[in-house]
LOSEFI-654457 format. One record per residue: residue number from 1; residue in three letters; x negated, y, z negated of N, C-alpha, C, O, CB in turn. Coordinates in steps of 0.2 Angstrom, whole numbers, padded with zeros to 4 digits. Glycine has a CB too. Example, Ala and Ser with C-alpha at 12.3 -4.5 7.8 and 13.67 -1.06 7.14 Angstrom:
[1 ALA [-0066 -0028 -0039] [-0062 -0022 -0039] [-0066 -0016 -0039] [-0071 -0017 -0042] [-0057 -0022 -0045]],
[2 SER [-0064 -0011 -0035] [-0068 -0005 -0036] [-0064 0000 -0039] [-0067 0006 -0040] [-0070 -0003 -0029]],
//
This chain:
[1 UNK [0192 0080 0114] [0193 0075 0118] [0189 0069 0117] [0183 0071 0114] [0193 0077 0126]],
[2 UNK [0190 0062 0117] [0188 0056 0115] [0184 0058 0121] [0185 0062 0125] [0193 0048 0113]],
[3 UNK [0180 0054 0120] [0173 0052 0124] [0176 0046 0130] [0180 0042 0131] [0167 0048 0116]],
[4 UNK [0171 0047 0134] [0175 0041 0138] [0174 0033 0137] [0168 0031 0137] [0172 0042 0146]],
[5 UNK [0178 0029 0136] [0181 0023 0133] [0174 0020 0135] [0170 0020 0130] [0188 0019 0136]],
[6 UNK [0173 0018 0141] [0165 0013 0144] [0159 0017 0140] [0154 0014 0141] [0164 0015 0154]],
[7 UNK [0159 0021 0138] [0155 0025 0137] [0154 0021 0129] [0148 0018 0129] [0157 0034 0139]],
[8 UNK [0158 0021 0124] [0160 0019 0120] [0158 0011 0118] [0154 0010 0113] [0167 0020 0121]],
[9 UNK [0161 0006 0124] [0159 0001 0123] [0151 0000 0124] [0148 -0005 0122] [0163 -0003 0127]],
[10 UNK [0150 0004 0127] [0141 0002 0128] [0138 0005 0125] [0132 0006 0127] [0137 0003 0134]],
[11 UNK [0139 0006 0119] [0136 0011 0117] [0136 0006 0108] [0132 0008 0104] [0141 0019 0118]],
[12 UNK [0141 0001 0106] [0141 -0002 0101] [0137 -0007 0101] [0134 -0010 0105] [0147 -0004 0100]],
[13 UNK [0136 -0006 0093] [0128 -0012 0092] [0131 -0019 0092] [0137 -0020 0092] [0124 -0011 0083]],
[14 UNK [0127 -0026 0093] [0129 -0030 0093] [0132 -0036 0085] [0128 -0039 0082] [0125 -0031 0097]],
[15 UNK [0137 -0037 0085] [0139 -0039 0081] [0134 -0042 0077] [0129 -0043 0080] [0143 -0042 0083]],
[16 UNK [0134 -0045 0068] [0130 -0048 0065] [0132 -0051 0059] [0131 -0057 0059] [0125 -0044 0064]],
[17 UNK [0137 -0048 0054] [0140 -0049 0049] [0147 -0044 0051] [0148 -0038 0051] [0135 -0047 0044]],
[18 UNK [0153 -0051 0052] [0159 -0049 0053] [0162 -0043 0047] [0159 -0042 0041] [0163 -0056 0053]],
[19 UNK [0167 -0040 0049] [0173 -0038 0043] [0174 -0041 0037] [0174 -0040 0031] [0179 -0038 0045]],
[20 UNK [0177 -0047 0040] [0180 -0052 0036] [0175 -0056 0030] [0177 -0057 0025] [0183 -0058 0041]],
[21 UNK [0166 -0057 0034] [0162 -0063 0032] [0161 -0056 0025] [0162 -0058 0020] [0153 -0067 0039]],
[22 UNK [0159 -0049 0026] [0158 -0045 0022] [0165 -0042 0017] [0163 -0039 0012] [0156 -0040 0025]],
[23 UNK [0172 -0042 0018] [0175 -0042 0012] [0174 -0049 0007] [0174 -0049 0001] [0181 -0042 0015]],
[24 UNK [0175 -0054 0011] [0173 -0061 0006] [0165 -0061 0001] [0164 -0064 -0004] [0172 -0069 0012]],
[25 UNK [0161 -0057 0004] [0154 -0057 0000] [0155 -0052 -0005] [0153 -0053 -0011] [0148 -0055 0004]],
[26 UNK [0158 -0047 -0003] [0159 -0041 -0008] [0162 -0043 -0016] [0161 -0041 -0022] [0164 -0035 -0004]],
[27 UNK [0168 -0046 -0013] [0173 -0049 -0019] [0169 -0054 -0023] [0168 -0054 -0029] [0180 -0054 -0015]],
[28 UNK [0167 -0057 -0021] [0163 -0062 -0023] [0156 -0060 -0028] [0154 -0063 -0033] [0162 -0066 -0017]],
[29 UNK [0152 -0054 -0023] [0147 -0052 -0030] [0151 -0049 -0034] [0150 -0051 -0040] [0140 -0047 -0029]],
[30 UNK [0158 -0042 -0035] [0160 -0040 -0038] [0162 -0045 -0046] [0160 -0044 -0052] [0163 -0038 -0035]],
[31 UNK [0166 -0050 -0043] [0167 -0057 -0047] [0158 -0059 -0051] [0155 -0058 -0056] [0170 -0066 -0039]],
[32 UNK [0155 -0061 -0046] [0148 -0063 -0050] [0144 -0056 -0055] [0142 -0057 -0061] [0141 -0066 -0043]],
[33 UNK [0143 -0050 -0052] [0142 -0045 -0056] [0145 -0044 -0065] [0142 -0046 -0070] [0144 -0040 -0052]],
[34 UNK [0151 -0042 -0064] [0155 -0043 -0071] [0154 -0048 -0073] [0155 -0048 -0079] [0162 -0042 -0071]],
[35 UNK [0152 -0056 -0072] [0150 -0062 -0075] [0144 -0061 -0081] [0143 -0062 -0087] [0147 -0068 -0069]],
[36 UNK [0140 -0059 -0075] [0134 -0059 -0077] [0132 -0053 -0081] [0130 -0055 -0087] [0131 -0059 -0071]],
[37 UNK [0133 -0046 -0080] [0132 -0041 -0085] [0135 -0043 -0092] [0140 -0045 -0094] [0137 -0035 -0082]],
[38 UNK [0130 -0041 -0096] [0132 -0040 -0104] [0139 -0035 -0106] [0140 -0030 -0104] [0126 -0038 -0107]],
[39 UNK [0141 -0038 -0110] [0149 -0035 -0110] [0149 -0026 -0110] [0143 -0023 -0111] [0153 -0038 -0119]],
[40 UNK [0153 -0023 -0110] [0157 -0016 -0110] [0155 -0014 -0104] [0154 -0018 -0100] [0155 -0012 -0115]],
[41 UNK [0154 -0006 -0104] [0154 -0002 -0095] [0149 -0004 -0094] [0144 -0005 -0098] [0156 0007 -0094]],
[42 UNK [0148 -0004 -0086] [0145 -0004 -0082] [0145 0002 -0077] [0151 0004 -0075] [0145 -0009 -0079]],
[43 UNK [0136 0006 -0077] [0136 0011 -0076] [0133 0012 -0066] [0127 0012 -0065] [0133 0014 -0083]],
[44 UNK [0139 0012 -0061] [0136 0009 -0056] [0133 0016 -0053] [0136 0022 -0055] [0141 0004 -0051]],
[45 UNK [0129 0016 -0051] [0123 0021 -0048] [0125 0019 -0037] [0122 0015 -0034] [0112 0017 -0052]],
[46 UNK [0129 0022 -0036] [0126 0020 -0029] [0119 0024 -0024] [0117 0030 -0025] [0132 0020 -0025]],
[47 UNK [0118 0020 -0021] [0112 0027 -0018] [0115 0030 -0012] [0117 0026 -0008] [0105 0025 -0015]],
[48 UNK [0115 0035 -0011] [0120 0038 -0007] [0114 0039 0001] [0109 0036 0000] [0123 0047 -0011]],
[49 UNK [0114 0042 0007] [0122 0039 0010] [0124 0034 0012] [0130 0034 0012] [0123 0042 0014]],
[50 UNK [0121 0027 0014] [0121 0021 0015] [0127 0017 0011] [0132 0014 0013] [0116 0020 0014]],
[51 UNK [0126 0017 0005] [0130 0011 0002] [0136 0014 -0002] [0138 0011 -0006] [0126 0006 -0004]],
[52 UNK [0138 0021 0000] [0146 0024 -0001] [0149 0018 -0001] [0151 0014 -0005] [0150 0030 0004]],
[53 UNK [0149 0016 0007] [0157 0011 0008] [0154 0005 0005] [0158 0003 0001] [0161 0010 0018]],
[54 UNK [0149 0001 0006] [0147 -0004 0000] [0152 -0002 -0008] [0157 -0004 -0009] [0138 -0003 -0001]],
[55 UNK [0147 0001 -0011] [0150 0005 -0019] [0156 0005 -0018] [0158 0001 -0022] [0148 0013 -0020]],
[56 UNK [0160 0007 -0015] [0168 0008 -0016] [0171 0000 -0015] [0173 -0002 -0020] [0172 0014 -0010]],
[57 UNK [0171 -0003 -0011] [0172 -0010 -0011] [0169 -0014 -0015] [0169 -0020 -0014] [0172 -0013 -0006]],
[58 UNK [0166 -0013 -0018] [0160 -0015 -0024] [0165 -0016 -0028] [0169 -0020 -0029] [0153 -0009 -0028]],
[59 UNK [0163 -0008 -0033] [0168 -0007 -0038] [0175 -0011 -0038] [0176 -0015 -0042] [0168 -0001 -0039]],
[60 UNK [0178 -0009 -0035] [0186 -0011 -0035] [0187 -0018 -0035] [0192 -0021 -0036] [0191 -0007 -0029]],
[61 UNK [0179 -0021 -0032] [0182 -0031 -0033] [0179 -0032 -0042] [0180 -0038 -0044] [0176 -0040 -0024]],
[62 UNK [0175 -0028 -0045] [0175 -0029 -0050] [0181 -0027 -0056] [0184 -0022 -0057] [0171 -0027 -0051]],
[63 UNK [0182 -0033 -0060] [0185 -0034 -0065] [0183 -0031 -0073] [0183 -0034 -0078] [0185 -0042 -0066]],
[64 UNK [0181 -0023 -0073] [0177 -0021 -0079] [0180 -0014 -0080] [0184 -0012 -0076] [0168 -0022 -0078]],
[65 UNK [0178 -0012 -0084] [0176 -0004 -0086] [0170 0000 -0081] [0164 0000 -0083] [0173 -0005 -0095]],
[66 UNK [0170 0001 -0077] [0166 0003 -0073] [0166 0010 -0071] [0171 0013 -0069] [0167 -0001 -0069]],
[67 UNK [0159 0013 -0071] [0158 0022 -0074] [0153 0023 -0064] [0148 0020 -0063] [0151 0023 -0085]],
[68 UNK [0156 0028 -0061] [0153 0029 -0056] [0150 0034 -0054] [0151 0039 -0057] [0156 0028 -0052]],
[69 UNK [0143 0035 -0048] [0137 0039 -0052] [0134 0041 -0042] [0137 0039 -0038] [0130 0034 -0059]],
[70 UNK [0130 0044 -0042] [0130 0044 -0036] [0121 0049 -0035] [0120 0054 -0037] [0138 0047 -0033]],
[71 UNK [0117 0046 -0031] [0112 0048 -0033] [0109 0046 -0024] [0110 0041 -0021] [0108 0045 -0041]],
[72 UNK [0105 0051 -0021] [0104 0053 -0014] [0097 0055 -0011] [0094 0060 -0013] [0109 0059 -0012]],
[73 UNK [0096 0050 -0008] [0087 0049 -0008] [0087 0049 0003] [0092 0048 0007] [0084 0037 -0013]],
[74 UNK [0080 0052 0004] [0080 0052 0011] [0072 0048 0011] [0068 0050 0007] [0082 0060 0016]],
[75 UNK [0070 0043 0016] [0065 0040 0018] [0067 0038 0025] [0062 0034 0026] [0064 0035 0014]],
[76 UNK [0072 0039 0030] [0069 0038 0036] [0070 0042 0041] [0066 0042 0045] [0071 0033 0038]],
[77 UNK [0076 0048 0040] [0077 0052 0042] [0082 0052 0050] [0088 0053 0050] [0073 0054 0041]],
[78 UNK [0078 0052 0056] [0084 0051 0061] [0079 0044 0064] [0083 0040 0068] [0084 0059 0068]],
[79 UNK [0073 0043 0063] [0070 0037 0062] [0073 0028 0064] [0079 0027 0064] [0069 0039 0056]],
[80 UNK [0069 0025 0064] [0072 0018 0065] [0066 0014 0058] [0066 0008 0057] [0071 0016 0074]],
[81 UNK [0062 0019 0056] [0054 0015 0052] [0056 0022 0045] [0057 0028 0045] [0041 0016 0058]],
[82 UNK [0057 0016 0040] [0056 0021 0035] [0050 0026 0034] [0044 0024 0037] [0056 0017 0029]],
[83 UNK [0051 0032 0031] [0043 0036 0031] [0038 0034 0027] [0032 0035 0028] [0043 0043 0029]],
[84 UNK [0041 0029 0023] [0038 0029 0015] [0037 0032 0010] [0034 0030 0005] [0035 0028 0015]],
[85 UNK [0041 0038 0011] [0041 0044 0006] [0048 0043 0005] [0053 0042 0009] [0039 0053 0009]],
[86 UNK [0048 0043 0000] [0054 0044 -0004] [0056 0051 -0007] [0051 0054 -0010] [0054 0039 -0009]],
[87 UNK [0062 0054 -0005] [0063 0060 -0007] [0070 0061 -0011] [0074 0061 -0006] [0062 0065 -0002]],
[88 UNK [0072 0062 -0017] [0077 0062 -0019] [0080 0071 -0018] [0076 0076 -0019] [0075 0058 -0027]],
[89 UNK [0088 0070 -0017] [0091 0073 -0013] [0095 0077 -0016] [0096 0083 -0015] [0094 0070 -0009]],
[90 UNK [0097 0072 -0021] [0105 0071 -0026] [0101 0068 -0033] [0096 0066 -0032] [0112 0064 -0021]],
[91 UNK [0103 0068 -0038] [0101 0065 -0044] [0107 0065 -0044] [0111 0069 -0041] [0097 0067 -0049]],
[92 UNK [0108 0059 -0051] [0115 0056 -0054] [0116 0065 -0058] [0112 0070 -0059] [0113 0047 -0061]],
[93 UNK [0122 0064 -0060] [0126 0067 -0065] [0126 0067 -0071] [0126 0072 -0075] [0129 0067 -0063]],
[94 UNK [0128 0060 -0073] [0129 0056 -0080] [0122 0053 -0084] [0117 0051 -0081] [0134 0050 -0079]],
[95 UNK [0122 0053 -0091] [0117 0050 -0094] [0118 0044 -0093] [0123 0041 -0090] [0117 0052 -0102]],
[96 UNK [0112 0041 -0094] [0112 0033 -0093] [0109 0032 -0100] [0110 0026 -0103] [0107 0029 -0086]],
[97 UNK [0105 0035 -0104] [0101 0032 -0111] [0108 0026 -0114] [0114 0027 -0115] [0099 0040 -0118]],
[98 UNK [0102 0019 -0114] [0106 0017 -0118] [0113 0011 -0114] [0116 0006 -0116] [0109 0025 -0122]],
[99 UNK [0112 0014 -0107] [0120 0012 -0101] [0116 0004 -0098] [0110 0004 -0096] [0123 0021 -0091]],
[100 UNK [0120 -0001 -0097] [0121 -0006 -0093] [0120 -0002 -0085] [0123 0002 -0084] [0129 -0010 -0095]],
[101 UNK [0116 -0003 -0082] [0115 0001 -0074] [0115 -0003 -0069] [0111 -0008 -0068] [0107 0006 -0073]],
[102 UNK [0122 -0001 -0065] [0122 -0008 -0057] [0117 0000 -0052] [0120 0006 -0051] [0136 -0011 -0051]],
[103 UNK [0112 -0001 -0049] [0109 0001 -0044] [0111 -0002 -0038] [0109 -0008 -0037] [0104 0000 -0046]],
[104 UNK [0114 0001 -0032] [0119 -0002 -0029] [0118 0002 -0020] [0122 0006 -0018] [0127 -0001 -0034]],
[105 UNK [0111 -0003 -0015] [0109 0000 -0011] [0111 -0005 -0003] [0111 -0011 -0002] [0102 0002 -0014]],
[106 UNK [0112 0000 0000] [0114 -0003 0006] [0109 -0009 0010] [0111 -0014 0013] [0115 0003 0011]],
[107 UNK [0104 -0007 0009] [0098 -0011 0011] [0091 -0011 0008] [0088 -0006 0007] [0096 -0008 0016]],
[108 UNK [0090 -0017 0006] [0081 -0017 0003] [0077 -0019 0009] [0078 -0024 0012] [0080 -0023 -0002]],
[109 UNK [0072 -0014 0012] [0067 -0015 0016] [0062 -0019 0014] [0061 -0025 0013] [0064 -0009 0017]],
[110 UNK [0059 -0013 0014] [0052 -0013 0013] [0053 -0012 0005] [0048 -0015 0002] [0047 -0008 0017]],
[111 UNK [0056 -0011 0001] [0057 -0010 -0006] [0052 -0003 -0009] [0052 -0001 -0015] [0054 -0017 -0009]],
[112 UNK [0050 -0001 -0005] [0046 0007 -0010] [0053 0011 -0012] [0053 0015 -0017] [0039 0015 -0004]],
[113 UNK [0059 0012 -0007] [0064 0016 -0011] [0064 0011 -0020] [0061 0012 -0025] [0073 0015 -0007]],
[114 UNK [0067 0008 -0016] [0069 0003 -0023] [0065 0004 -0028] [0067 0007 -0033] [0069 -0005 -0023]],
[115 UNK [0060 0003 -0027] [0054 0005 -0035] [0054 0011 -0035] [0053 0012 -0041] [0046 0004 -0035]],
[116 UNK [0055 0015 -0032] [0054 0022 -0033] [0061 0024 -0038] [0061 0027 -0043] [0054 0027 -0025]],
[117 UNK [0066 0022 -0034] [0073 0023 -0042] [0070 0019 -0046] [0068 0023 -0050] [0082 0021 -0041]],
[118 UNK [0070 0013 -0048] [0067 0010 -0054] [0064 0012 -0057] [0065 0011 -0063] [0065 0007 -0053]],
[119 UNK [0059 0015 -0055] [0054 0020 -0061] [0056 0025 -0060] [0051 0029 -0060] [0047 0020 -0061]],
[120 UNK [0062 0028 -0059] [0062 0035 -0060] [0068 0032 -0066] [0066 0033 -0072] [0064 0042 -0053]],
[121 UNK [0072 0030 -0065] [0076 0027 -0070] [0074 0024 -0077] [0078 0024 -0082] [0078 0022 -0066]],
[122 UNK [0070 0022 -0077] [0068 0019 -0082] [0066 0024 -0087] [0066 0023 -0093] [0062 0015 -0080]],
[123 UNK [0065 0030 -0084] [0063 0034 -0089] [0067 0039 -0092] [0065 0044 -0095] [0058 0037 -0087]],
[124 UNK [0074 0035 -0089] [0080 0040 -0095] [0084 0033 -0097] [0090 0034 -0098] [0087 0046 -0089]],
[125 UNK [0080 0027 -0100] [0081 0024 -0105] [0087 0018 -0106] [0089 0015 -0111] [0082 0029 -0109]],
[126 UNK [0088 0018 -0100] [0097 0014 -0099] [0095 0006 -0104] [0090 0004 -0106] [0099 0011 -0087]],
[127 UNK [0099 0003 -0105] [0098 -0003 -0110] [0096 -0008 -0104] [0093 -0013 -0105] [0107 -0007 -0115]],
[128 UNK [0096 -0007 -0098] [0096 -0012 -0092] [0097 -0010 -0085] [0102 -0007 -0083] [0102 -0016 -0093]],
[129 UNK [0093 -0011 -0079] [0094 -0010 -0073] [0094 -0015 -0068] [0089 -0018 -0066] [0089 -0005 -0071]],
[130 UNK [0101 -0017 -0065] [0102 -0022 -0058] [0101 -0020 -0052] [0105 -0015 -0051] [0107 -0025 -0057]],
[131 UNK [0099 -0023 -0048] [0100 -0020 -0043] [0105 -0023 -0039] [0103 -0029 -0039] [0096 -0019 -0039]],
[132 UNK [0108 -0023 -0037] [0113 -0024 -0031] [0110 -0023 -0022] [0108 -0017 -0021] [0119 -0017 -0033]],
[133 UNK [0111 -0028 -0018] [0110 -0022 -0012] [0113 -0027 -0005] [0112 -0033 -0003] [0099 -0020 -0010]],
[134 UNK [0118 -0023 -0002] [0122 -0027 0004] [0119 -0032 0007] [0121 -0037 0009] [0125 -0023 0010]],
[135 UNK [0111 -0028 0010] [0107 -0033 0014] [0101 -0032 0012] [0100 -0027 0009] [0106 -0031 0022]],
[136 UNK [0097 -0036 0012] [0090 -0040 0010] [0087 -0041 0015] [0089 -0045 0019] [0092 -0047 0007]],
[137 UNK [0078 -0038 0018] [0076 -0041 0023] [0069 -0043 0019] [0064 -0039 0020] [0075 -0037 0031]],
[138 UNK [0068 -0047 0015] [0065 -0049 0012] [0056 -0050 0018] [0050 -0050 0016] [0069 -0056 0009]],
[139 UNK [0057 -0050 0023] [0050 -0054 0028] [0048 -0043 0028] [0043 -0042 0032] [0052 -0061 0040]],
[140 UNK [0051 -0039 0027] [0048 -0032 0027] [0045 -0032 0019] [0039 -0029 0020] [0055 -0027 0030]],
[141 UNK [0046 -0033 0015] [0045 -0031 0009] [0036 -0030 0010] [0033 -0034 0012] [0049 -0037 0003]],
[142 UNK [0035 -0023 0006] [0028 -0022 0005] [0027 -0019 -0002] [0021 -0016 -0003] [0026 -0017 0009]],
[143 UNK [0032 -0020 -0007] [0031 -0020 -0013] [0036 -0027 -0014] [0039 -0031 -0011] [0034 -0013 -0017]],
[144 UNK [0033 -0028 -0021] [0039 -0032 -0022] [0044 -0030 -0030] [0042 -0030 -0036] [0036 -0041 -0022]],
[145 UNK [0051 -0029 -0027] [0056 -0026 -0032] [0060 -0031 -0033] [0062 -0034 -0028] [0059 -0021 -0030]],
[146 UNK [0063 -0033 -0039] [0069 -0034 -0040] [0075 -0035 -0038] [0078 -0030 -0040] [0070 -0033 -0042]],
[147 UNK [0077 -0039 -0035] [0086 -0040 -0033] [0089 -0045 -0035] [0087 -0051 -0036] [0089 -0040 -0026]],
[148 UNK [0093 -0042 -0037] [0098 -0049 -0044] [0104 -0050 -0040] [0108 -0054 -0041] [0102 -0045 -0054]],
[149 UNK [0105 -0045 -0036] [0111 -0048 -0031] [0111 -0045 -0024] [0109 -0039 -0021] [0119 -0047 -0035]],
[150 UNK [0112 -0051 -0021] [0112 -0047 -0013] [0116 -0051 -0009] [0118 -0057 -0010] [0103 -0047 -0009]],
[151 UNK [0119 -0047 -0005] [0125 -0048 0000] [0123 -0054 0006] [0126 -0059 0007] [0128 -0041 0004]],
[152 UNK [0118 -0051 0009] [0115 -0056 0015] [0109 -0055 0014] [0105 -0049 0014] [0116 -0054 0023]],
[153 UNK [0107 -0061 0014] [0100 -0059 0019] [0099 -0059 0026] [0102 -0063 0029] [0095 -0063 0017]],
[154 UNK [0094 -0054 0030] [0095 -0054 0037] [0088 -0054 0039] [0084 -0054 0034] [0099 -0047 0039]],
[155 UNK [0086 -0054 0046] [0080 -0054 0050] [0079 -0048 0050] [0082 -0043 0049] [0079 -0057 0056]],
[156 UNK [0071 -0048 0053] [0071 -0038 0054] [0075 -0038 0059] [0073 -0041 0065] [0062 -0034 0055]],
[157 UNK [0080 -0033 0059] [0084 -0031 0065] [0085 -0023 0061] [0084 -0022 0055] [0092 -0037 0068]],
[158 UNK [0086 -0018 0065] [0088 -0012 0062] [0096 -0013 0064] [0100 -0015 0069] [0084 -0003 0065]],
[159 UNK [0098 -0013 0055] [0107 -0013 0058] [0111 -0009 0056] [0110 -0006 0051] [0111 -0019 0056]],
[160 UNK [0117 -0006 0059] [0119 -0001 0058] [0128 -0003 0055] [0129 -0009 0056] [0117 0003 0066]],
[161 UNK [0132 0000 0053] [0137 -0002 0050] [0141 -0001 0045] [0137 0002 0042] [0135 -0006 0050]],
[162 UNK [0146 -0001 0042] [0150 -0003 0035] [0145 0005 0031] [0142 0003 0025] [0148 -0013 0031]],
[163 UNK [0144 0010 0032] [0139 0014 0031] [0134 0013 0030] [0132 0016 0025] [0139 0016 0028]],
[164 UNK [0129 0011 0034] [0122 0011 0038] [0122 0013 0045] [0125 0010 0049] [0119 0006 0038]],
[165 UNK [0117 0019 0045] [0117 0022 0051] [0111 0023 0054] [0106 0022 0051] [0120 0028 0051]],
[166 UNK [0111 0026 0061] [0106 0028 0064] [0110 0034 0067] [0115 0035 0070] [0102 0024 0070]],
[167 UNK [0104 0040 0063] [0106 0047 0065] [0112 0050 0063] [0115 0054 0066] [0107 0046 0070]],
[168 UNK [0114 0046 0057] [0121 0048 0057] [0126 0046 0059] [0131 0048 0055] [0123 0051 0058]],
[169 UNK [0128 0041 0064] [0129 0036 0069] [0132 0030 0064] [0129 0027 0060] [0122 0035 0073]],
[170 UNK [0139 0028 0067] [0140 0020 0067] [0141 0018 0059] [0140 0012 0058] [0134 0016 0070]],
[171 UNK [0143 0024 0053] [0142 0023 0046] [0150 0020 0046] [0151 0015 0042] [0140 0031 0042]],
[172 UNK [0154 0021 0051] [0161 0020 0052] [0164 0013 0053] [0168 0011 0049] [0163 0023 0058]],
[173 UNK [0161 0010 0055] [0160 0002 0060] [0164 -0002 0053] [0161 -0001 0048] [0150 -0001 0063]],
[174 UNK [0168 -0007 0054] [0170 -0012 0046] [0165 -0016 0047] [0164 -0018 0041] [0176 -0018 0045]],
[175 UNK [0159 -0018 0051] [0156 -0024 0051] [0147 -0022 0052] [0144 -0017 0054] [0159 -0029 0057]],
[176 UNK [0146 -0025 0050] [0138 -0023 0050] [0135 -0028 0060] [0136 -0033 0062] [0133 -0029 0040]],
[177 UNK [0132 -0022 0063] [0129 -0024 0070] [0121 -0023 0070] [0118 -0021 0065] [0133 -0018 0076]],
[178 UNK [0118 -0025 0073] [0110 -0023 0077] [0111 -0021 0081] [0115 -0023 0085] [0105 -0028 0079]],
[179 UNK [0107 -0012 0081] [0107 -0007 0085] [0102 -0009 0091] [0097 -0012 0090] [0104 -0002 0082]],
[180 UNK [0103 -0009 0096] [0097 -0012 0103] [0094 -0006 0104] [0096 0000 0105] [0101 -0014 0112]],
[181 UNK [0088 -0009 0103] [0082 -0003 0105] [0084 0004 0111] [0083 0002 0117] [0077 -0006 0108]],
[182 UNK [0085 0010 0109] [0088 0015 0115] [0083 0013 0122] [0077 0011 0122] [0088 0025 0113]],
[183 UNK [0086 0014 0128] [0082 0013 0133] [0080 0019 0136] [0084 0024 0137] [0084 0008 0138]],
[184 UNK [0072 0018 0138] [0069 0027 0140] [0074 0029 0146] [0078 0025 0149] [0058 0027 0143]],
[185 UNK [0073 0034 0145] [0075 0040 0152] [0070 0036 0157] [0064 0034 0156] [0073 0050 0151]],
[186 UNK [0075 0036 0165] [0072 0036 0173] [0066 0041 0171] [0067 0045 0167] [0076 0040 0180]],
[187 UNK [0060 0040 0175] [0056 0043 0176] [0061 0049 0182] [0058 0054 0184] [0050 0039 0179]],
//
C-alpha cells in the first residue's frame, strides 16, 4: 500500500536544480565532453551508487564510441558528513592501460573520494583521466582535485536527487532538491 499522500509531500526535499535545467546540462557536457576528448573510445568509469542515473544520460548525449565501467566506493554511509574514509566496494571490470578515462561522479565534496580514485587509477596506466561530476561544492573542498567538467556548481546544502540519496532515499526524484535537516523527536 502507498504511503499516505501528505505524508509524501512533507516529506520531499526542496527543489534546487529543475528536471528540465538538468537535461539541458547533461546534453550539453555530453556535446562538450566528445569535443574535448582526444579522438577514439572513451572509457567512462561511473562511480556507483550516485551518478548511475547521471552516467546513463551522460553517455547517450555523447556523440562517440563510448565503453561503460562501473566502480563502487562508500564514504558516508546513512550519514549526512562524509567519513573520510574512502572504501572501494566494486572495482571496474575492464582494463584501462593505455584508455582515454571519463571519471564520472555525482558530487565533488570535499574531494578525498576524488583523489582517492585518481590515484588508484593512475596506477593501471590509462593514457588519460577526466573527471566529470553533476555537482561541484567547491567552498567544501579539503583537497584540491581536478574537474574538467562539472554540471552545477552549488552551496553547501546536502542534496538529494537524480541519484543522490540519503539513506537510500530520493535516488528516484528527476531533479536535484536540498534535504531539510530531520527535526528531533518531542521530548
Amino acid at each position: 500500500m502507498c504511503p499516505h499522500p501528505s505524508r509524501i509531500e512533507n516529506d520531499l526535499p526542496l527543489p534546487l536544480i529543475s528536471a528540465e535545467d538538468i537535461a539541458q546540462r547533461v546534453a550539453a557536457l555530453g556535446r562538450e565532453i566528445a569535443a574535448t576528448l582526444p579522438p577514439g573510445p572513451i572509457h567512462v568509469i561511473a562511480v556507483l551508487r550516485g551518478a548511475f542515473v547521471f552516467a546513463a544520460d551522460l553517455v547517450r548525449a555523447m556523440p562517440r564510441d563510448v565503453r561503460c565501467d562501473f566502480l563502487a566506493v562508500r564514504s558516508y554511509g546513512s550519514a549526512t558528513e562524509s567519513s573520510g574514509i574512502v572504501e572501494i566496494t566494486h572495482d571496474i571490470g575492464l582494463p584501462i592501460t593505455g584508455q582515454q578515462v571519463l571519471l564520472v561522479e555525482d558530487i565533488v565534496d570535499t574531494g578525498l573520494t576524488i583523489r582517492h580514485l585518481l590515484d588508484l587509477l593512475s596506477t593501471r596506466h590509462p593514457a588519460s583521466v577526466h573527471v566529470c561530476t553533476l555537482l561541484s561544492k567547491p567552498s567544501r573542498r579539503s583537497t584540491e582535485v581536478p574537474v574538467h567538467f562539472v554540471g552545477f556548481e552549488i552551496a553547501d546544502h546536502f542534496v538529494v536527487g537524480y541519484g543522490l540519496d540519503h539513506d537510500q532515499r530520493y535516488r528516484n526524484l528527476p531533479h536535484v532538491g536540498i534535504l531539510a535537516e530531520p527535526s528531533s523527536p518531542a521530548p
